[in-house]
C-alpha positions as CSV (number, residue, x, y, z in Angstrom):
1,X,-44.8,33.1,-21.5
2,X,-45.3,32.3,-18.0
3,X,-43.5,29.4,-16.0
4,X,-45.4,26.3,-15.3
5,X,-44.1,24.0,-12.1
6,X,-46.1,21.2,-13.2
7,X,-43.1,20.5,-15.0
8,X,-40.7,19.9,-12.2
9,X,-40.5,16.2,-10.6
10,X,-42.7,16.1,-7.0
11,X,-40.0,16.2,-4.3
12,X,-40.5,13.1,-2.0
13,X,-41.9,13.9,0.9
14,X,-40.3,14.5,4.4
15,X,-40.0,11.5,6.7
16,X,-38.0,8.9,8.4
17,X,-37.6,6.7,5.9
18,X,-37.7,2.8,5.5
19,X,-36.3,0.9,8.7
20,X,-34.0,-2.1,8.5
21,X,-33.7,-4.8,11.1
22,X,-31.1,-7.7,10.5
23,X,-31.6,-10.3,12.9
24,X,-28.2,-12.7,11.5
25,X,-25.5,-12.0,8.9
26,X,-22.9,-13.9,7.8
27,X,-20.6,-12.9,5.2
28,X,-17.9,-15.9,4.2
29,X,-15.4,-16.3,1.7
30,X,-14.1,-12.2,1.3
31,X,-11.0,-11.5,-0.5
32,X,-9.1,-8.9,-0.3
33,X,-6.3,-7.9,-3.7
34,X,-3.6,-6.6,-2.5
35,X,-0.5,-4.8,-4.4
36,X,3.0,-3.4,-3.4
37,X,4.1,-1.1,-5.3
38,X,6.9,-0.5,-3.9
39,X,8.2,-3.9,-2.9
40,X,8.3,-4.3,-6.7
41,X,4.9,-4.7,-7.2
42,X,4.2,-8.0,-5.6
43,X,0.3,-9.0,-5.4
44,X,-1.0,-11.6,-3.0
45,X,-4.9,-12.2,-3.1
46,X,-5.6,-12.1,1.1
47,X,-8.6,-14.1,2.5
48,X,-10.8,-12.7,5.0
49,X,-12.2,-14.0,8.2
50,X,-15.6,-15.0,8.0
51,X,-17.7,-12.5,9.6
52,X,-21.0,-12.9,11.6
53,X,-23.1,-9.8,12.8
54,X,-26.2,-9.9,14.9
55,X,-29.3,-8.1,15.8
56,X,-28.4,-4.8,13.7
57,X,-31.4,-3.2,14.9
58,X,-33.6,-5.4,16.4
59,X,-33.1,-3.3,20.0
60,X,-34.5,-0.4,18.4
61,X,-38.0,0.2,15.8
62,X,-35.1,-0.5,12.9
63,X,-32.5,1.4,11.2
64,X,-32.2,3.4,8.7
65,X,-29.7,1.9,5.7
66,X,-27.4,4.2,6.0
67,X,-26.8,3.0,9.7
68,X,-27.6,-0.2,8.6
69,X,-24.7,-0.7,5.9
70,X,-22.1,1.2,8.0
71,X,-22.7,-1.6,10.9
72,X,-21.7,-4.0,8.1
73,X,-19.3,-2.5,6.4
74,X,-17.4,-1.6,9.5
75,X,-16.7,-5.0,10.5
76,X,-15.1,-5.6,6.8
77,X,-13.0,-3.2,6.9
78,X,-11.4,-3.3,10.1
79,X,-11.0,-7.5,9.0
80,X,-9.5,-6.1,5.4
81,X,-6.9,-3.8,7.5
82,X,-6.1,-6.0,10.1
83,X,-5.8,-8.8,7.1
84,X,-4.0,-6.8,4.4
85,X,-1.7,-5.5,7.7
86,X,-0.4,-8.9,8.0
87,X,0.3,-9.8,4.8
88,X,1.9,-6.9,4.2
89,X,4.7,-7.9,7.0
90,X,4.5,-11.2,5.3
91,X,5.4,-9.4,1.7
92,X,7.7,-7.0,3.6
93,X,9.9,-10.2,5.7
94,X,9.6,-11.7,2.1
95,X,11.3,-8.3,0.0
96,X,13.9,-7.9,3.3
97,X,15.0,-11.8,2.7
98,X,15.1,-11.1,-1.0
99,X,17.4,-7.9,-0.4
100,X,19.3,-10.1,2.1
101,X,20.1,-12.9,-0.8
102,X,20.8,-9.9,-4.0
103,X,23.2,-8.6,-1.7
104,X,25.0,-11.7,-0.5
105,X,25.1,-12.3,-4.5
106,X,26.5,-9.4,-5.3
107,X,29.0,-9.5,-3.2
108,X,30.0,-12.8,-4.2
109,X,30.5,-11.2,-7.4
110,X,32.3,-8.6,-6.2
111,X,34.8,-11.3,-4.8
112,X,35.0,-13.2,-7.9
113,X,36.1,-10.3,-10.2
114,X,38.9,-9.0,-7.6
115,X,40.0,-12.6,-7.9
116,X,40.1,-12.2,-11.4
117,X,42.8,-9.5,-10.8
118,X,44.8,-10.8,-8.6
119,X,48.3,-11.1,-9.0
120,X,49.3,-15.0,-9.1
């Protein structure tokens, strides 16, 4: 038995590729989901600003995708962290004011039960 490399799939063949121009994108409407574990696991669903990209590529003879989706998905992430940044300060100011009231509660209790052993 000899080998046979007809049965081995053709490798494609070396060259630059497809090229992408995008002349106007707009992505609306983007969510973000967003959960703190350790503010007690609160979620907040977190909208992001609309975002409108231009002439990806129309400068040069096109892009390849891989240049192409990162000058996309850049802008979307840096709106998702600047996004999901504030509303976790929101979240946080929220879990500091809920520590705030639990403590002032507690020690209202506290007061009520030495009350309750007070000598009259």
């Amino acid at each position: 038995g000899g080998s046979d490399d007809k049965s081995r799939p053709a490798e494609p063949a070396a060259g630059p590729g497809k090229k992408f121009r995008a002349k106007d994108i707009t992505i609306r409407g983007g969510k973000i989901h967003l959960s703190v574990q350790g503010l007690g696991g609160k979620a907040a669903v977190v909208p992001l600003p609309d975002i409108h990209l231009q002439n990806i590529g129309n400068d040069e003879e096109g892009v390849p995708l891989a240049k192409l989706s990162r000058e996309i998905l850049r802008p979307m992430l840096k709106a998702a962290i600047e996004s999901g940044g504030k509303a976790l300060a929101d979240v946080g100011k929220g879990a500091t004011e809920a520590v705030k009231d639990a403590a002032g509660e507690a020690g209202k209790a506290v007061e009520g039960i030495k009350n309750l052993f007070k000598k009259k």
